[in-house]
C-alpha positions as CSV (number, residue, x, y, z in Angstrom):
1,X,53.3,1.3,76.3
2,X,52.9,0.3,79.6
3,X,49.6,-2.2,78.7
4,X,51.3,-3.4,75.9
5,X,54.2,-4.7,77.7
6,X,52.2,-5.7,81.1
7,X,50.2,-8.1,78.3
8,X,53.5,-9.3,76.6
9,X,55.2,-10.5,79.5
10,X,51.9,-12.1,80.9
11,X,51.6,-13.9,77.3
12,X,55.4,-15.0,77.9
13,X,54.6,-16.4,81.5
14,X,51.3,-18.8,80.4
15,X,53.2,-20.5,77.2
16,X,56.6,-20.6,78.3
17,X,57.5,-23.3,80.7
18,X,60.5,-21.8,82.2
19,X,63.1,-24.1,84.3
20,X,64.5,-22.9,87.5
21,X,67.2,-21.0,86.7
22,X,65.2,-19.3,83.5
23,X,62.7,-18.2,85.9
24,X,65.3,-16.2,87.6
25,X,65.6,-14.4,84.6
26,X,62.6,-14.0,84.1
27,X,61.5,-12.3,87.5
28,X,64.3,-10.5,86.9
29,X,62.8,-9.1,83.6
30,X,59.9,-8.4,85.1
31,X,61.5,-6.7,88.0
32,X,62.9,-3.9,85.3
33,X,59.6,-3.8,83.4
34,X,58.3,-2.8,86.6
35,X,60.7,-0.2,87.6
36,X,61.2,1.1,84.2
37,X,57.9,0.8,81.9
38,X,56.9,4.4,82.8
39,X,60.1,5.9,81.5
40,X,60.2,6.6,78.0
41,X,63.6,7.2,77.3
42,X,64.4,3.2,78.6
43,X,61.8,2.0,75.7
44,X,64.3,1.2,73.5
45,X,66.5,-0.8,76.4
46,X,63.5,-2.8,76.9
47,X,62.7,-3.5,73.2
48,X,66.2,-5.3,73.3
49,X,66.0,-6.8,76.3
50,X,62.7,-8.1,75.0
51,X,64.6,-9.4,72.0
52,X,67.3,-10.9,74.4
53,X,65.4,-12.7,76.6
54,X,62.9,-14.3,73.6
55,X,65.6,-15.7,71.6
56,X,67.3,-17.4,74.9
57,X,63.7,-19.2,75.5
58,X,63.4,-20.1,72.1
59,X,66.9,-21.7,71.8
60,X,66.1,-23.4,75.2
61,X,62.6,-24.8,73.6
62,X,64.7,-26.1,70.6
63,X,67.4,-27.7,72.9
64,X,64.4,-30.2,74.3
65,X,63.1,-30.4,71.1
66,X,60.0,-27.9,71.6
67,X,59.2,-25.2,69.8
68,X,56.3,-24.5,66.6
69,X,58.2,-26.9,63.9
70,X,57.8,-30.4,63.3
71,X,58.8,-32.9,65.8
72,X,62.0,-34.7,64.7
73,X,62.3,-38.2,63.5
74,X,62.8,-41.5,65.4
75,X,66.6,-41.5,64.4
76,X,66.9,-37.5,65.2
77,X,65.5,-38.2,68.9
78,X,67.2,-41.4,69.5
79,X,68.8,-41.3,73.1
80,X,71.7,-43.8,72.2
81,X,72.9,-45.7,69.3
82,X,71.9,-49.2,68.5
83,X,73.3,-49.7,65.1
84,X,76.0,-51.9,64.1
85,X,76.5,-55.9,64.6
86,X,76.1,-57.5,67.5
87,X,76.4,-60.8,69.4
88,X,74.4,-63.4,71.7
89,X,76.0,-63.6,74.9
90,X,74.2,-67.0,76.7
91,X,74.8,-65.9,80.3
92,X,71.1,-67.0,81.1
93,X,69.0,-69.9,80.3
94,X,71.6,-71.7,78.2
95,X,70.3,-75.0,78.7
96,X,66.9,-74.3,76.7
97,X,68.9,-71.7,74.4
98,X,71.3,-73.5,73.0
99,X,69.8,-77.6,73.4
100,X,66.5,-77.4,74.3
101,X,64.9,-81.1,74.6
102,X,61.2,-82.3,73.7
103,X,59.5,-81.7,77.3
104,X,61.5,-79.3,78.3
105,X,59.6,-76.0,79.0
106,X,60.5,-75.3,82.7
107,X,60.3,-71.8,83.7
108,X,57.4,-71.3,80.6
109,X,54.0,-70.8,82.6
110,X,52.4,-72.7,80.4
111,X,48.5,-74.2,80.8
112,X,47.2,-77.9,80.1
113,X,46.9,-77.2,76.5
114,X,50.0,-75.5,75.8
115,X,52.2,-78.2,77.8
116,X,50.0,-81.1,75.7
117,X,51.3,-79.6,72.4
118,X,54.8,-79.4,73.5
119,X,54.4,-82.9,74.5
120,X,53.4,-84.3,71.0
121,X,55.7,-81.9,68.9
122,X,57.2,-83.8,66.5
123,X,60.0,-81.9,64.1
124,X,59.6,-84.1,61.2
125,X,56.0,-83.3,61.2
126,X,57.3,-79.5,60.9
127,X,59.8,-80.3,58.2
128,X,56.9,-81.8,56.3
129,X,55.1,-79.0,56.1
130,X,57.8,-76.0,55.3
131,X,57.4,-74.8,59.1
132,X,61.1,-75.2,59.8
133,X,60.7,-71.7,61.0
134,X,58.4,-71.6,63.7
135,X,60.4,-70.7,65.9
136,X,62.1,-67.7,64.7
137,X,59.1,-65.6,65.4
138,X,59.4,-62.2,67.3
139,X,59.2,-63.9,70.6
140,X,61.9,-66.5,70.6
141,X,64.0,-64.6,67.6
142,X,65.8,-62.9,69.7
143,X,66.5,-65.6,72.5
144,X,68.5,-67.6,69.6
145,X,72.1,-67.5,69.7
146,X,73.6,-65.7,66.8
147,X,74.2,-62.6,65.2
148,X,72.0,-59.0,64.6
149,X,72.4,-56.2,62.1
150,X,70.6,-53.3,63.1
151,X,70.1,-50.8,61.0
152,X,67.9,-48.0,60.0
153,X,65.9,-48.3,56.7
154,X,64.5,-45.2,57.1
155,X,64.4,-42.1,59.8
156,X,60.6,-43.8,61.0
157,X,61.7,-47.4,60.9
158,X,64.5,-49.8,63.0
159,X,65.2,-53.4,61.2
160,X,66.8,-56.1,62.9
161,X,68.2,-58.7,60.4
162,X,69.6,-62.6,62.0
163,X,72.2,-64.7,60.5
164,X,70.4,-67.1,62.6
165,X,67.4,-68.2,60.6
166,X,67.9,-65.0,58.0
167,X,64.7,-63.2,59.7
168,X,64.1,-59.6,59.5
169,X,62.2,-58.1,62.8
170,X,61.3,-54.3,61.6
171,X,60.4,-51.6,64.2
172,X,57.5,-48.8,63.3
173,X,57.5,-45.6,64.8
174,X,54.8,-43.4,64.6
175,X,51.6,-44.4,62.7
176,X,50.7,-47.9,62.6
177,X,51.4,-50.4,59.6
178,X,50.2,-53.1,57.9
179,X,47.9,-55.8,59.4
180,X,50.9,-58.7,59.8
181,X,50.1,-61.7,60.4
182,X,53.2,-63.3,59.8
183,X,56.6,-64.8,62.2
184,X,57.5,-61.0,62.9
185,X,54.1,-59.2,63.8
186,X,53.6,-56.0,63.8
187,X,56.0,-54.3,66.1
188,X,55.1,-50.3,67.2
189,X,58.6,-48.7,68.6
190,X,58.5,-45.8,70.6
191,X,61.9,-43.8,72.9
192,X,61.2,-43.7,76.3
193,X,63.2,-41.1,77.9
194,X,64.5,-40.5,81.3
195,X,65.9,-37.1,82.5
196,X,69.2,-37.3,84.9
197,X,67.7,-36.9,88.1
198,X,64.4,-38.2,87.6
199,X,65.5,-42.0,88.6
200,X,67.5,-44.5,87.4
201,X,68.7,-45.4,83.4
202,X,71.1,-47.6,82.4
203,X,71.1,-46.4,78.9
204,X,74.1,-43.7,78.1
205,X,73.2,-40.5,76.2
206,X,74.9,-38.8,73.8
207,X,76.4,-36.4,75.3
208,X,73.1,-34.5,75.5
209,X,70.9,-34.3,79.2
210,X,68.9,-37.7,78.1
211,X,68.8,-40.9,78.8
212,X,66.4,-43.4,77.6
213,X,65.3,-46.5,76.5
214,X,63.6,-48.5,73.0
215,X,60.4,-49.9,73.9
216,X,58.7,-52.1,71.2
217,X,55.1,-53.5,71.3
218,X,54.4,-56.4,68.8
219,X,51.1,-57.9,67.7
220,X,49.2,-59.4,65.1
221,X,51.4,-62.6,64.9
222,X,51.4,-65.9,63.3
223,X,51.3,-68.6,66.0
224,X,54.9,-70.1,67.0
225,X,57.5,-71.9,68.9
226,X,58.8,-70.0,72.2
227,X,61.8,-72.1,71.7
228,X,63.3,-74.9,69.2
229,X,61.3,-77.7,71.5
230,X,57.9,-76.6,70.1
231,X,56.6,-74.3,73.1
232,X,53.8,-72.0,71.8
233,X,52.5,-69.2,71.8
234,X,49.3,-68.2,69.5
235,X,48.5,-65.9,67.6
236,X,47.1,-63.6,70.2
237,X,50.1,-63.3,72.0
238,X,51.5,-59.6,72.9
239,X,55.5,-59.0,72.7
240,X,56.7,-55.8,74.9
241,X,60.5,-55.4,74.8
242,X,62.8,-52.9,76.1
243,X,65.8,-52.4,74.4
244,X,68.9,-50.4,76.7
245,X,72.4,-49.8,75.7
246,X,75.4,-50.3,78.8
247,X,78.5,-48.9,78.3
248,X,81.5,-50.4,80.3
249,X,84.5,-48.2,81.7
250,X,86.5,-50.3,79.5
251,X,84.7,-49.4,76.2
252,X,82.9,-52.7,75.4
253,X,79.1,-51.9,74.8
254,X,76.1,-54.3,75.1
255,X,72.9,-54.3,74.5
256,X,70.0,-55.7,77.2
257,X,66.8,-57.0,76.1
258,X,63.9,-57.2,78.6
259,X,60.9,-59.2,77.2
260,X,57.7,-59.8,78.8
261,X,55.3,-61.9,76.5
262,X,51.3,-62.0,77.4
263,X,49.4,-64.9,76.0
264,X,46.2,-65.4,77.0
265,X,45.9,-68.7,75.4
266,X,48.4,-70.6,76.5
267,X,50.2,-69.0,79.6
268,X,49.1,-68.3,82.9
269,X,51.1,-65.5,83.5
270,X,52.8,-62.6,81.6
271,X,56.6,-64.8,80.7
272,X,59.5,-62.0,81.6
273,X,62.9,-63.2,79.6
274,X,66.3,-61.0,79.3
275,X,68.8,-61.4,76.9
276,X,72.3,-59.9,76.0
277,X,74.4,-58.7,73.1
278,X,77.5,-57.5,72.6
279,X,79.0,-54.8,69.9
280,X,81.0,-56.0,67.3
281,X,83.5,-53.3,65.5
282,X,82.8,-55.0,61.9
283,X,81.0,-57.8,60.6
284,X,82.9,-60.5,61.9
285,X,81.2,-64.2,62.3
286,X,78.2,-62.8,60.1
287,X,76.8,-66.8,58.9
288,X,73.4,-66.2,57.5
289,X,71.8,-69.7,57.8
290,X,68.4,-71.1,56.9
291,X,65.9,-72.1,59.4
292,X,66.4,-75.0,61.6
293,X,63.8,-77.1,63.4
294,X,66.5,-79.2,65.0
């Protein structure tokens, strides 16, 4: 009896991770065990004591999501809600938001080449050829002033739809998809979670102990404009996003988008951008509209 439950409570040391006020419990466990084990008529108190102090750790384990079964989905472990229709608010940058003139790519660290193709655009030229909608790619989509839809498709996958443009960004989670290769890339979503006390988040929880936010890598894209002035990027250009929900005392909710775009061709330096959106309650405003070059 006594080896038996000297190996069972080693066993529940090395695989369960306890917090600080389970370890308490613990040492108090093993404190009894101690005191007790040689006593055969206390057997059966520590059988349900045993019992007892199991099913607490496991409910703990699935609280955080642990435990032997399957991990749960993207929509399951979501740390906030991002669903719903939201705004543009153009507190930043409006000049090269809203109007952006030919020339105008101040604040873009762009190289020789770059600036000299942003020099020459012409948007006939792009009207010509069908490309009225190079510059609703994945990383100047979002900088456009309009409305998003976000929904869920499915528990492993996040779409954004535009009115502005009627584009449709999806977000993967988990495994990788398709090779891309058009406007939108191929854009890997993954929750990044912050625990209270382990530093800052502006993202709210739901009412659970995490806080967190949406990060979203995008590759494999077709070259395009970073804004309606024809500023590239090419097509080895690398989109990182973070996507964080603020909730005001007075119940209006936004949604905060840092970007930071790496393009090796024609920037000198990693571009950082922020953008802005506010939660509708409905669908108001919704205007899909076709691409426009100017």
């Amino acid at each position: 009896m006594t080896a038996s439950l000297e190996g069972g409570v080693s066993m529940l040391r090395e695989t369960v991770r306890l917090e600080h006020d389970q370890s308490i419990s613990a040492l108090f466990f093993v404190h009894l065990l101690a005191r007790f084990n040689r006593r055969k008529k206390m057997r059966r108190f520590l059988l349900v004591l045993i019992v007892i102090l199991l099913a607490s750790l496991n409910g703990h384990a699935q609280g955080r999501g642990g435990g032997g079964g399957a991990p749960p989905t993207a929509r399951a472990a979501a740390p906030f809600d991002m669903t719903g229709y939201w705004v543009s608010i153009v507190s930043e940058d409006w000049r090269w938001r809203m109007f952006p003139n030919k020339g105008d790519y101040a604040g873009v660290p762009l190289n020789a080449e770059a600036r000299k193709i942003a020099d020459s655009w012409d948007p006939a030229k792009d009207e010509a050829a069908g490309e009225q909608c190079k510059a609703y790619g994945a990383p100047g989509l979002m900088r456009i002033p309009g409305r998003f839809h976000i929904t869920w498709q499915d528990d492993q996958t996040l779409q954004i739809e535009t009115d502005a443009g009627r584009q449709t960004r999806v977000f993967h989670f988990g495994a990788a998809q398709a090779a891309g290769g058009d406007l939108q890339g191929v854009s890997k979503a993954e929750w990044e979670f912050v625990r209270p006390g382990a530093g800052f988040a502006i993202a709210g929880d739901r009412g659970g102990s995490q806080a967190g936010s949406l990060k979203v890598t995008t590759t494999n894209l077709r070259p395009g404009y970073l804004r309606r002035n024809g500023v590239p990027y090419s097509a080895n250009a690398k989109l990182t996003e973070y996507y964080d929900l603020v909730r005001e005392a007075s119940g209006v909710t936004y949604l905060v988008l840092t970007s930071t775009l790496e393009d090796p061709m024609y920037l000198t330096q990693p571009m950082i951008t922020a953008a802005h959106f506010k939660k509708q309650a409905d669908a108001s405003g919704w205007n899909p509209a076709p691409c426009a070059v100017r």
